[in-house]
C-alpha positions in Angstrom: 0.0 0.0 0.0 2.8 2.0 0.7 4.7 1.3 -2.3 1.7 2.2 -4.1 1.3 5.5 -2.3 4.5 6.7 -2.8 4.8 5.8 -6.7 1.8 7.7 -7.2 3.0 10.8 -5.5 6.3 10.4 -7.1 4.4 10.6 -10.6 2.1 13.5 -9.2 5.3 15.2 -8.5 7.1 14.6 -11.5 4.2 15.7 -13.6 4.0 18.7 -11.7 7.9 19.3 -12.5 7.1 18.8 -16.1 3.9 21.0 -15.9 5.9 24.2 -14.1 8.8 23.8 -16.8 6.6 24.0 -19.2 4.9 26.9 -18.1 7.4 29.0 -17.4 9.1 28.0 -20.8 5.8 29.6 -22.1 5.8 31.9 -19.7 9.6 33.4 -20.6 8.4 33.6 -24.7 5.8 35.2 -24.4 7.4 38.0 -22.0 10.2 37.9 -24.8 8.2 39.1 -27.4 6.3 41.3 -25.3 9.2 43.0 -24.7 10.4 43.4 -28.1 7.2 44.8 -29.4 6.8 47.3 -26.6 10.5 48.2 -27.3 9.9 48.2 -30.9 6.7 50.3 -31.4 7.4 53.0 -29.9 9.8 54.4 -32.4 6.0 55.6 -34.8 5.4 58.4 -31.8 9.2 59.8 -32.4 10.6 62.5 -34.5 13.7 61.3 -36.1 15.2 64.8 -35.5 18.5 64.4 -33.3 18.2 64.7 -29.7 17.8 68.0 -28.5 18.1 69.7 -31.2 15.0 71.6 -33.3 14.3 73.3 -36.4 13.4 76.3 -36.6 11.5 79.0 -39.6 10.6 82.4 -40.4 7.0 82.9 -38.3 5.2 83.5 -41.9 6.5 79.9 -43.2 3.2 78.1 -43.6 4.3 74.8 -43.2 2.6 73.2 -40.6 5.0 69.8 -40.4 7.8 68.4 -42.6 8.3 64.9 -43.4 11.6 62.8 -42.5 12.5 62.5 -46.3 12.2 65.9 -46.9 14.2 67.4 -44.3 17.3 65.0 -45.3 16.5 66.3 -48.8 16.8 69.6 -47.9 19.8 69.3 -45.7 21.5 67.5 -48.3 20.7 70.4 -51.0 18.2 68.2 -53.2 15.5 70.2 -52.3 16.2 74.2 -52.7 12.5 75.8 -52.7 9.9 75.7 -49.9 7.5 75.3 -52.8 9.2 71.7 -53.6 7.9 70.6 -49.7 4.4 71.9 -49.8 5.3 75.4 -48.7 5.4 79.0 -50.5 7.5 80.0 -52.9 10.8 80.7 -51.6 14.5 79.7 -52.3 15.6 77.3 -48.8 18.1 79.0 -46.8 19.5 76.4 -44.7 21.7 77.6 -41.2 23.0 75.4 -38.4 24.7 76.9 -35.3 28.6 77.1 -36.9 26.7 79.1 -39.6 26.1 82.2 -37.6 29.5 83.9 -37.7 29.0 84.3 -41.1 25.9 86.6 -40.4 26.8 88.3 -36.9 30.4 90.0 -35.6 32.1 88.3 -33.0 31.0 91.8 -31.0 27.4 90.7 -31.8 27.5 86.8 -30.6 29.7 87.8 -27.7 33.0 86.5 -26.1 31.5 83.7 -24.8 28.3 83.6 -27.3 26.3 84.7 -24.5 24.1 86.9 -27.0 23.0 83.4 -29.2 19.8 83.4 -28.5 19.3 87.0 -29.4 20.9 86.8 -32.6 19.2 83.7 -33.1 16.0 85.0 -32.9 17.0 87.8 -34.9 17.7 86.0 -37.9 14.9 83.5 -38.2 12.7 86.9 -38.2 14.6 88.4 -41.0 15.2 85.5 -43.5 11.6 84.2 -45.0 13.2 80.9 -46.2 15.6 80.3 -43.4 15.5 76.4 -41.8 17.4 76.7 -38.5 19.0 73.8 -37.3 20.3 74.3 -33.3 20.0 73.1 -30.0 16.3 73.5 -28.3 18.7 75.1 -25.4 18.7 78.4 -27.6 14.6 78.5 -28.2 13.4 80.8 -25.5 10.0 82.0 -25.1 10.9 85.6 -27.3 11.9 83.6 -30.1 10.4 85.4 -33.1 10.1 82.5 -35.4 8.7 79.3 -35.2 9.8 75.3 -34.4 8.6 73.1 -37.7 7.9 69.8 -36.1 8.5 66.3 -37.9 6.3 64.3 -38.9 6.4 61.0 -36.4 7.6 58.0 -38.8 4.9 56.3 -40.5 4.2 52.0 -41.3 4.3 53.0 -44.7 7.3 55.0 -44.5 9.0 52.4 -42.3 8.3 49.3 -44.7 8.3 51.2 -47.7 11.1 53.5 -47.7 14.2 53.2 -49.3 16.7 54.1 -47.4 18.3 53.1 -44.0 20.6 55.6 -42.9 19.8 55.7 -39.1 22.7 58.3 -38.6 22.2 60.8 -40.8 22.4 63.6 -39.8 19.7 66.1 -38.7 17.1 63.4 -39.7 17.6 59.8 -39.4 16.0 57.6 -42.2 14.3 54.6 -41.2 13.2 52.6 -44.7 13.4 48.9 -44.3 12.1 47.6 -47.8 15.9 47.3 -49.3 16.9 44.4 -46.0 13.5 43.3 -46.3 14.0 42.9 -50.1 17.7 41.9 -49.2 16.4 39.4 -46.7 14.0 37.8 -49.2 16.8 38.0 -52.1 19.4 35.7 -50.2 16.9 33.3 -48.8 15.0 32.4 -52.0 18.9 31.7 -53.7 19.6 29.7 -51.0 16.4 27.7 -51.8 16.9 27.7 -55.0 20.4 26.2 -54.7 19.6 23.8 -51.3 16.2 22.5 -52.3 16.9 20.9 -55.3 20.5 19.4 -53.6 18.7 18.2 -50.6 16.3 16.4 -52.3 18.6 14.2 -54.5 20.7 13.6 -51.5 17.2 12.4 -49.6 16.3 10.6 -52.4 19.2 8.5 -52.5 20.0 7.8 -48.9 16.2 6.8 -48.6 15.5 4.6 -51.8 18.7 3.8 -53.8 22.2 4.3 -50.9 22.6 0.6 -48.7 22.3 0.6 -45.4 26.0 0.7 -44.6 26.6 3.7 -46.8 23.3 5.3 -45.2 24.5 4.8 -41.7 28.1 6.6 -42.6 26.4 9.3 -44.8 23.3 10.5 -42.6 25.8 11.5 -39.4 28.0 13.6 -41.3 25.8 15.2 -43.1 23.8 15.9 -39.9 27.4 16.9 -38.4 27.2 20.0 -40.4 24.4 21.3 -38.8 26.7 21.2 -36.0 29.4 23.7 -37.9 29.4 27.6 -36.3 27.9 29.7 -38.6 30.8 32.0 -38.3 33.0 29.1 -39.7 31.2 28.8 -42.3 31.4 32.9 -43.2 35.5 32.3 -42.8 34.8 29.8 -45.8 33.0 31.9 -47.5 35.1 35.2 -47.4 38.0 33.6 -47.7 37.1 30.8 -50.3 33.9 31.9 -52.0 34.4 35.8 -52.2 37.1 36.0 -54.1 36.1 32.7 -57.0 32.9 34.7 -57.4 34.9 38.3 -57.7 37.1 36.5 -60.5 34.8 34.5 -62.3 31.6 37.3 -62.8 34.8 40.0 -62.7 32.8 42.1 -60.3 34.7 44.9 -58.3 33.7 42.9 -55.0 33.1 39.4 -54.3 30.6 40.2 -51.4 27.1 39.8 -52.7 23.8 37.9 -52.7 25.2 35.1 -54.4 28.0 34.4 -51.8 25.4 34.9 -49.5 22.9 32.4 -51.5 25.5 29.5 -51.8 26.5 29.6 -47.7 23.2 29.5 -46.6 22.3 26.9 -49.1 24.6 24.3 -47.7 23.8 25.4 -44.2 20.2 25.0 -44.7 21.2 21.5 -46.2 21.2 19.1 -43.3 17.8 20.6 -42.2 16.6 19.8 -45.7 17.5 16.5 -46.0 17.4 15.1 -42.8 13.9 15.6 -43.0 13.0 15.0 -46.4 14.7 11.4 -46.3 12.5 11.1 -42.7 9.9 11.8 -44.7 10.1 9.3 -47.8 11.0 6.7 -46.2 7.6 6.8 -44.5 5.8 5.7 -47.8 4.2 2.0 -47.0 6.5 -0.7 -48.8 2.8 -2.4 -50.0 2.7 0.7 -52.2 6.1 0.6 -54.1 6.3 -3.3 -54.3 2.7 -2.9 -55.8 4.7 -0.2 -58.1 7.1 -2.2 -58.8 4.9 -5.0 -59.8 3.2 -3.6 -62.1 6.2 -3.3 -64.0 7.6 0.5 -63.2 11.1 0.6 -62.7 12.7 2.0 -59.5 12.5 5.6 -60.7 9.1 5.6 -61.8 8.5 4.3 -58.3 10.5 7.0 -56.9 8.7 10.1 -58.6 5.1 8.5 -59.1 4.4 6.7 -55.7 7.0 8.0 -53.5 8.1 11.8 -53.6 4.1 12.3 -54.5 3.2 10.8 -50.9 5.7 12.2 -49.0 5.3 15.8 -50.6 4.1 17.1 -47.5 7.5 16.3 -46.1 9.6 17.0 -48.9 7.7 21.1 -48.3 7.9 21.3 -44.4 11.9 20.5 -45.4 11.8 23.5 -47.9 10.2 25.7 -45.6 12.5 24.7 -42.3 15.3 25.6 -44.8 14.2 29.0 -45.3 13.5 29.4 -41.9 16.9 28.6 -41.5 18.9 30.8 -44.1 16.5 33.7 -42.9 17.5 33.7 -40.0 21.3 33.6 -39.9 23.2 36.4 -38.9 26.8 36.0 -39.4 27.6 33.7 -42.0 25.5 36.4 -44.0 27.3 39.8 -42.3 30.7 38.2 -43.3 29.4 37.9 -47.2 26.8 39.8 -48.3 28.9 43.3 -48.3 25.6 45.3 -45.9 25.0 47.6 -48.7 21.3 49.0 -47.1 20.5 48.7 -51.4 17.1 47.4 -53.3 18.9 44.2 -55.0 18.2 43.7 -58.7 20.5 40.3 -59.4 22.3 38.5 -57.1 25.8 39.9 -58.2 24.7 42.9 -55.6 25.8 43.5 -52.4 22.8 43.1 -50.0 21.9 43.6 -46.4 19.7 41.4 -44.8 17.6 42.2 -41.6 19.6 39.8 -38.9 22.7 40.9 -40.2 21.8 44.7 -39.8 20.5 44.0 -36.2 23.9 42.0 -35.1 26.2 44.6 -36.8 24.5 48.1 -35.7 22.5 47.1 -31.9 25.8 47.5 -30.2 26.2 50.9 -31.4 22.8 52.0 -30.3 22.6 54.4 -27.5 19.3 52.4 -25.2 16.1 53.7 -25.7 17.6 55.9 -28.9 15.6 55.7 -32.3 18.3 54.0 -33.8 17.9 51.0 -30.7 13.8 51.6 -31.3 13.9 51.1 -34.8 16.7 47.7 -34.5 13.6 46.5 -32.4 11.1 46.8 -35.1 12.9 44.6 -37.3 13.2 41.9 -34.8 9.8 42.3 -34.7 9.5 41.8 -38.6 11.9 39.0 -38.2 9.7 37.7 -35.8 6.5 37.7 -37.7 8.4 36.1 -40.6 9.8 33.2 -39.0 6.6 32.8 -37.2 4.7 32.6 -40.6 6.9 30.3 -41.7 6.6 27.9 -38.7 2.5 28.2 -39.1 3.4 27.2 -42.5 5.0 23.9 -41.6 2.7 23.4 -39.0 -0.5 23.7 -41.2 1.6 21.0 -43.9 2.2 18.5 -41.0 -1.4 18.5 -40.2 -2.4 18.4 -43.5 0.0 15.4 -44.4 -1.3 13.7 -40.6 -5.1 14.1 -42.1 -4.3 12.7 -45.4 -2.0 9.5 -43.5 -5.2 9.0 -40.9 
């Protein structure tokens, strides 16, 4: 009775074990991601405009707000008439702080600049198409002009811009379509070049490779799933770069291809691991049956057996691309991080893991710069977890169809 009693609370116990792990493993994702959106989101109710610092126009300037893009157009002398932005017509006269000896006398800013905020004030109300660029410090309450707020960065802007340049300087841009486009790019050559790989390897460890040469094969190939990625970035900068810079005679080596390849045969071992799982699954009735009816062994193979492990064969793909979308620095070391939309894959890309790894260190916390790193693991996030609802609804589907 005893031994009875204590068995059963052993099992209780050890249930319960299993039970608490298991909710707090659940527990710690979900505060994870939590985290990373409320980190994240917060960058669409900031001004991209550099810390304490503010721009300021003539009082008659009708512009209410200005836009992200448009102030780095105008600070980078693309845009020279308020007209061009929305406002009046009037040439841009742009002036930042180091700009004002050239309009007052050292007698008029004062030893020690103590008469700044005078002058200041003085010129914003005498130049109708002045932008000011300075340091809120100097904006007192007799300022004659007037502050010309940014626009807060918008989801469109964010996903559709163009450009990621999260120092520029006085507006920081914050367009993530060229490392979503890069991210995309990369992955779908990797595919291109692991999938079809993978599968003849699966094929012929599953239906033609004995078993001796299948039990030597299968571990080494899984062994390279094993491999740091960052080995496998030495390989490629050191190895690949370079063959592909001579061969296409490009002016660097570093591009989406290099990228492509690596990724390809790290994504490999995922691929067919699982695809080989997968075929050798189909009932033996069914290809004997094949067989019988007088199909040879490759008509078995792409008739009876790829067909009915399909579902398989496409959670492998998918787990692949899971896999090369996620790296990080196999990618950083290859792809060149040129923050570019990619038109071939002999262009240096950036991808979103690898601009997360190389910039996050450099981000001051709670900065813009850290804010909008966030948002892209967040993206990175709802990617992967597409992809995993992907293989998910396949295994059910494949489960349905075997029931």
């Amino acid at each position: 009775m005893n031994k009875k009693f204590f068995k059963k609370l052993f099992e209780k116990l050890i249930e319960g074990i299993l039970t608490l792990s298991g909710g707090i493993t659940s527990l710690a994702v979900i505060l994870i991601v939590v985290f990373l959106f409320k980190e994240g989101f917060g960058l669409f109710s900031r001004s991209t405009l550099e810390n304490n610092m503010v721009m300021a126009v003539n009082k008659n300037n009708p512009l209410p707000k200005i836009k992200a893009a448009y102030v780095k157009a105008i600070f980078d002398q693309n845009v020279t008439n308020w007209k061009q932005v929305g406002g009046k017509n009037d040439s841009i006269i742009i002036v930042r702080i180091e700009d004002l000896p050239t309009y007052f006398t050292e007698e008029q800013l004062g030893a020690k600049f103590e008469n700044l905020t005078p002058c200041i004030s003085r010129l914003t109300d005498s130049l109708s198409g002045i932008v000011l660029f300075v340091p809120s410090k100097y904006i007192t309450k007799s300022f004659k002009g007037k502050i010309l707020p940014e626009e807060n960065i918008s989801l469109v802007e964010f996903f559709l811009g163009k450009e990621w340049f999260p120092t520029a300087v006085p507006s920081s841009q914050f367009g993530i379509l060229p490392l979503i486009l890069g991210t995309l790019w990369v992955s779908f050559g990797a595919i291109l070049i692991a999938l079809p790989l993978g599968l003849a390897v699966a094929i012929y460890l599953a239906e033609i490779a004995d078993a001796r040469i299948r039990r030597t094969l299968k571990p080494l190939i899984e062994l390279l799933s094993g491999i740091p990625s960052v080995i496998y970035g030495f390989f490629g900068l050191v190895v690949l770069v370079p063959l592909i810079q001579k061969v296409f005679n490009l002016p660097v080596g570093e591009t989406a291809l290099a990228g492509s390849i690596i990724l390809g045969i790290m994504a490999l071992p995922t691929i067919i691991t699982i695809a080989e799982d997968a075929m050798r699954t189909t009932p033996r009735a069914m290809k004997e049956a094949s067989l019988a009816l007088g199909a040879t062994r490759w008509q078995t193979i792409y008739k009876i057996v790829i067909p009915y492990s399909i579902s398989g064969i496409t959670a492998a793909a998918i787990l692949g691309i899971g896999r090369a979308i996620g790296e990080t620095m196999a990618v950083l070391m290859v792809t060149g991080n040129a923050g570019v939309i990619p038109h071939t894959f002999l262009q240096p890309v950036r991808t979103i893991p690898a601009t997360i790894a190389a910039e996050l260190g450099e981000s001051p916390q709670g900065g813009i710069h850290y804010q909008a790193l966030f948002v892209l693991g967040c993206v990175l996030f709802v990617i992967t977890l597409l992809i995993n609802l992907g293989v998910e609804y396949i295994s059910s589907k494949r489960k349905f169809k075997s029931s």
